[in-house]
C-alpha positions, 0 to 999 in steps of 0.5 A: 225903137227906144225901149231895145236900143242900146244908149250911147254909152253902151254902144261906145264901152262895146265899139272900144271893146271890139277896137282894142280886141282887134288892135290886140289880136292883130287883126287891125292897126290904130291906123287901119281903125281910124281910117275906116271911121274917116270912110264911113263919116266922110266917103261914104253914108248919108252925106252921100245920099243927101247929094244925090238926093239934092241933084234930084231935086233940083235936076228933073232928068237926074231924078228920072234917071235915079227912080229908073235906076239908082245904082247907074244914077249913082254911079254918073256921081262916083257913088257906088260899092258894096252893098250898092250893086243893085239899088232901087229908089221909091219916091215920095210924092203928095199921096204916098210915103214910103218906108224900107225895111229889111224883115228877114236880117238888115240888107241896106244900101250902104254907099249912100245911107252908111252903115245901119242904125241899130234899130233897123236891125232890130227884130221888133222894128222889122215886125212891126213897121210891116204890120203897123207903119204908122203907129211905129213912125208916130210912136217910135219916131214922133212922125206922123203921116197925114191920113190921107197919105198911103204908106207903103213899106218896102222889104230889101233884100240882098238882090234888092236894097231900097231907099226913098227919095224924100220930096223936096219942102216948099220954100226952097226954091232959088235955095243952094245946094248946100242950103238943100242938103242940110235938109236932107237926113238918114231917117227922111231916106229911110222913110222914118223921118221928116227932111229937115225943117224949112227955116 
C-alpha cells in the first residue's frame, strides 16, 4: 500500500528514536537490541518459513502433515513460539490462491513469517484486500492473478493465524533445497506475491 506506508528513511529515524529511548531509560541494553535484531533476521521469519515451505515441496507426507497441522508440522522442524501456537496452512494449488489478512488488528504467524510489514497492519490494506483481493494484488503488488484462478482470502485471528503454502514453480525438479529456498518469499507466504522466478 505505497500511498500510507512509511519510506525507508522514516522507518529507520523512528526505530534509532525508539532504540536510543529504551537504551536511555534503561529498559534495554546495546546488547539486548542487537541480539533481538540477530533473532528476527536469523532464528526466526521468513527464512524459516521458506524451510518448511521448501520440505513440503519436496516431502509429500510432510505437506500433508502441514496443511493438517501446521503448528505440530512445524514443530518435527524445531519451529515453534509466540505467535505460533495455533497456525493453519492454505494451500495454493492450479484453481485457487490464497491471501491472509488479519481485518480486525494484525494477528500473524510470527515464527515462521517474522515480524509484520507495516502494510498488513495497515487499516486500508486490511479493508480492501477483503473487498477487492485482486485489484489490491494488481495495483499495490504488481501481482496479477489468472481470471480463471479463485482468490480466497482468509482473516487471522489470535485463535487462528493463517499462512499459505505457495505451489512449487515448474522446472524445478531435481533443484537443491537451498536452490528451492531462494525462491520462497515473505509476500508468496502471505498471498501477495509470486515465489521467486525460475531462472
Amino acid at each position: 500500500m505505497s500511498a500510507v506506508t512509511r519510506t525507508q528513511e522514516e522507518i529507520a529515524a523512528r526505530v534509532k528514536a525508539l532504540e536510543s529511548m529504551l537504551i536511555e531509560q534503561g529498559v534495554m541494553t546495546t546488547q539486548a537490541i542487537d541480539r533481538m535484531v540477530e533473532i528476527y533476521e536469523n532464528e526466526v521469519g521468513p527464512q524459516l518459513g521458506a524451510q518448511v515451505v521448501v520440505r513440503a515441496w519436496i516431502d509429500p507426507a510432510f505437506r500433508a502433515r502441514l496443511v493438517a497441522d501446521a503448528s505440530e508440522a512445524c514443530q518435527e522442524l524445531g519451529i515453534s513460539g509466540l505467535q505460533g501456537e495455533d497456525m493453519v496452512v492454505v494451500e495454493n494449488t492450479d484453481t485457487v490462491h490464497n491471501i491472509i489478512v488479519c481485518t480486525l488488528c494484525s494477528c500473524y504467524p510470527w515464527p515462521v513469517l517474522g515480524l509484520p510489514p507495516n502494510w498488513y497492519k495497515d487499516p486500508q490494506y486490511r479493508a480492501a484486500i477483503t473487498r477487492e483481493p485482486r485489484k489490491v494484488l494488481r495495483e499495490s503488488f504488481g501481482f496479477t492473478v489468472p481470471d480463471e484462478v479463485e482468490v480466497r482470502v482468509w482473516d487471522s485471528s489470535s485463535e487462528m493465524r493463517y499462512w499459505v503454502l505457495p505451489q512449487r514453480p515448474a522446472g524445478t525438479e531435481g533443484w537443491s533445497e537451498e536452490q528451492l529456498l531462494a525462491l520462497v518469499t515473505r509476500d508468496a507466504m502471505i498471498g501477495v506475491g509470486p515465489v521467486g522466478a525460475v531462472a
